[in-house]
C-alpha positions as a Markdown table, in Angstrom:
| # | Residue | x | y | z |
|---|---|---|---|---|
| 1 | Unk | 0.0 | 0.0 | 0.0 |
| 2 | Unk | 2.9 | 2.3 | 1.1 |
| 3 | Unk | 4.8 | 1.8 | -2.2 |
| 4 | Unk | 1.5 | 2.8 | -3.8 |
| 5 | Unk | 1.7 | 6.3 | -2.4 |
| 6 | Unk | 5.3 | 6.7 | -2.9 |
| 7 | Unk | 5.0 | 5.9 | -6.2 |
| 8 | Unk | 1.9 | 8.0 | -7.5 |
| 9 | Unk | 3.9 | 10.9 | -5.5 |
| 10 | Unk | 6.5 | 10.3 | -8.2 |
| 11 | Unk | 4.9 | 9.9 | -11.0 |
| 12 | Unk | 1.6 | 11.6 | -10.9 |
| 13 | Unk | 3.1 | 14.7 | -9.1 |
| 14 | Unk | 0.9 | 14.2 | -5.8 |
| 15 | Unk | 2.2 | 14.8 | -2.2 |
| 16 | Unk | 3.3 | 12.6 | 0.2 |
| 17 | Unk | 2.5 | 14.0 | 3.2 |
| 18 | Unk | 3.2 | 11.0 | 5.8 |
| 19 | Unk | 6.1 | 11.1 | 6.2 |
| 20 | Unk | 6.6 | 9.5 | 10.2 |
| 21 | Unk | 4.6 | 6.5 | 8.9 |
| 22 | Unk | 7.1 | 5.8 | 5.9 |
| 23 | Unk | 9.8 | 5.9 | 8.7 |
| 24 | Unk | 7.5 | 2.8 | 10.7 |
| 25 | Unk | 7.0 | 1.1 | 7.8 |
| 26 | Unk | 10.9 | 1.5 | 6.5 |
| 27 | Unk | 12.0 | 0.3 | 9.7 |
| 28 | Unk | 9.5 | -2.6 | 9.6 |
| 29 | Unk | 11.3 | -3.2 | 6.5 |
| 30 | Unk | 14.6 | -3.4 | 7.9 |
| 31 | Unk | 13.8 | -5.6 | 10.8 |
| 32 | Unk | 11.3 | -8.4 | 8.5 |
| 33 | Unk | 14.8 | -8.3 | 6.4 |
| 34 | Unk | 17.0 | -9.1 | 9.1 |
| 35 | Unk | 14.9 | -11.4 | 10.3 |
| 36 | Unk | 13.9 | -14.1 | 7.4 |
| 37 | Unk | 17.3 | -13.8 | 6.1 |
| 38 | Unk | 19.2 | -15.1 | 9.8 |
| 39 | Unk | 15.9 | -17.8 | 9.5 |
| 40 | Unk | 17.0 | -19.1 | 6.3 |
| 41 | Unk | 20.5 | -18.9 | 7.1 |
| 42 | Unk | 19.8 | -20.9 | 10.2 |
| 43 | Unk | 18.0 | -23.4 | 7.7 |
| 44 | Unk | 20.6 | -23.5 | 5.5 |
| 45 | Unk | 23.4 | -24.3 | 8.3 |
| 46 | Unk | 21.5 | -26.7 | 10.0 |
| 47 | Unk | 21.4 | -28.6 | 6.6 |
| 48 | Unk | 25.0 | -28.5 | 6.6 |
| 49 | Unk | 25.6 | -25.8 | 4.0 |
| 50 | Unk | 28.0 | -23.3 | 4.3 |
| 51 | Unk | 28.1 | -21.0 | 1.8 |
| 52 | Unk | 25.3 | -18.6 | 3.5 |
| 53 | Unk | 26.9 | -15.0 | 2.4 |
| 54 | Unk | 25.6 | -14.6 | -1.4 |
| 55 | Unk | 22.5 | -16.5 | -0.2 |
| 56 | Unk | 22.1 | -14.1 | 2.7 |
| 57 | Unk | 22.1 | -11.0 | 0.6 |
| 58 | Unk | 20.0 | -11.9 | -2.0 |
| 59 | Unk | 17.4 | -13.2 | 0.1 |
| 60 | Unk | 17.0 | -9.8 | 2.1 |
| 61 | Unk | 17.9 | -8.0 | -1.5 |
| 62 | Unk | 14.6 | -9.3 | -3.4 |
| 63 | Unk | 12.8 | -7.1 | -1.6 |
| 64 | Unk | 14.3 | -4.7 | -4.8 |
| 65 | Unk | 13.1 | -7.5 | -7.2 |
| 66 | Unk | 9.8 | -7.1 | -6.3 |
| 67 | Unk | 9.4 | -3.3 | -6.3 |
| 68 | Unk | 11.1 | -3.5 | -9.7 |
| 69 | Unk | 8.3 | -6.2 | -10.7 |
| 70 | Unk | 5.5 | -4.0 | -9.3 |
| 71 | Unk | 6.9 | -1.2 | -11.2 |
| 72 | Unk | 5.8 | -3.0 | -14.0 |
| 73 | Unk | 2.2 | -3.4 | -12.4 |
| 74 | Unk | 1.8 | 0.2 | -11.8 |
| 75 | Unk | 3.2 | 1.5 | -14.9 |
| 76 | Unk | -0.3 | -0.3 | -16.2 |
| 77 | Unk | -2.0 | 2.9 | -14.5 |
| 78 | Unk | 0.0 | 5.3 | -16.3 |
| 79 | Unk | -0.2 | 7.5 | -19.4 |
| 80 | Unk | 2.7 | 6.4 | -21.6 |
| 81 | Unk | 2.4 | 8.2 | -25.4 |
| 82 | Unk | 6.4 | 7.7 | -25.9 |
| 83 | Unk | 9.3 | 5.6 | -26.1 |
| 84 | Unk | 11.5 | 8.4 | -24.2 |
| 85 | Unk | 8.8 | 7.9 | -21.2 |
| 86 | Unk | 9.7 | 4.0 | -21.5 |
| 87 | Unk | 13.2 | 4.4 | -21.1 |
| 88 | Unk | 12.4 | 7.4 | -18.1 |
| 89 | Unk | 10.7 | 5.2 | -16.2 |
| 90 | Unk | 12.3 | 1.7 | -16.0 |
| 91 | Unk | 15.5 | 2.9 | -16.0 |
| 92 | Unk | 14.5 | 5.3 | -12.9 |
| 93 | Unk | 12.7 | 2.4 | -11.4 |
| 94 | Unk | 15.7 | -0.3 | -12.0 |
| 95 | Unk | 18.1 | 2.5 | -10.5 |
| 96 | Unk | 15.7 | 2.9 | -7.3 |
| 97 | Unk | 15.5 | -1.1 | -7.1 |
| 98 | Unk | 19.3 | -1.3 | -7.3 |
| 99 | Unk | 19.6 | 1.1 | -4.6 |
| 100 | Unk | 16.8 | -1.0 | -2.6 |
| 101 | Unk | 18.5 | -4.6 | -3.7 |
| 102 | Unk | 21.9 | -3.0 | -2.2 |
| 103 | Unk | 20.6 | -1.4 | 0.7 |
| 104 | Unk | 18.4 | -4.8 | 2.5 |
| 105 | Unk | 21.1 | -7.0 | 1.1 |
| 106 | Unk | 24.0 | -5.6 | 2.8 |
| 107 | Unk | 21.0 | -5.4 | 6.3 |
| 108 | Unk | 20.5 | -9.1 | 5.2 |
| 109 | Unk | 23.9 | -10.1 | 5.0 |
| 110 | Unk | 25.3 | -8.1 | 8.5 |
| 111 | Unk | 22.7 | -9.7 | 10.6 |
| 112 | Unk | 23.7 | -13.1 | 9.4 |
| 113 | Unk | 27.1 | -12.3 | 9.6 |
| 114 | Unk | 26.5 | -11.2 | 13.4 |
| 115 | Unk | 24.2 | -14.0 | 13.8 |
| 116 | Unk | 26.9 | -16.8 | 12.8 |
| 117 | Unk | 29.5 | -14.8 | 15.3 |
| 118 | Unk | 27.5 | -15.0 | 18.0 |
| 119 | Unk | 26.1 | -18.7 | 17.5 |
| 120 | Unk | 29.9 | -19.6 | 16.6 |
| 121 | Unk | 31.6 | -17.7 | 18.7 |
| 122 | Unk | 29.9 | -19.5 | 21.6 |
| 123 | Unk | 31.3 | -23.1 | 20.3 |
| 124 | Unk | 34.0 | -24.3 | 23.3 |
| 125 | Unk | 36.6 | -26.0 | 21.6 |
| 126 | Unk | 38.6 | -28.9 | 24.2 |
């Protein structure tokens, strides 16, 4: 719903005007990332598989995947009489899903890299 508003205040040149619930739902975000990505990291370890850091961020990083695939679902709503308003948009909205791939996968992959310290680091070795 959020990315609803965000985007029409792009595109359609309406105002976003709440701006403290964008900050809840952005940290909500944040957390839900950390959290499934040290879930299936603990899944993934406890099927013997270590190779949990590419895993980790692009689990937390699809988050970009799927604003970049409801770009396309949203784009439906719009006006579009040219090819240069094509190329405007997806390549605006690949750039902001880049950004948003990066950003929750480097969240995803530092919580599972503090998560395997700390379950690790508690290992007694005799």
């Amino acid at each position: 719903v959020e990315l609803y508003f965000i985007l029409a205040s792009v595109w359609t040149d309406q105002y976003y005007y709440v701006f403290a619930f964008l900050l809840l739902v952005f940290g909500i975000l944040i957390i839900t990332c950390a959290e499934i990505t040290v879930l299936f990291n603990y899944f993934q370890l406890t099927g013997e598989n270590y190779h949990w850091w590419w895993r980790s961020f692009t689990t937390a990083g699809s988050t970009g995947i799927y604003v970049f695939l409801y770009s396309f679902v949203y784009f439906k709503q719009l006006e579009a009489n040219a090819f240069a308003t094509y190329v405007l948009y997806f390549g605006y909205m690949g750039l902001a899903s880049l950004a948003l791939f990066l950003m929750t996968g480097c969240v995803g992959l530092m919580s599972c890299l503090l998560f395997n310290k700390t379950i690790f680091g508690s290992i007694k070795i005799d």
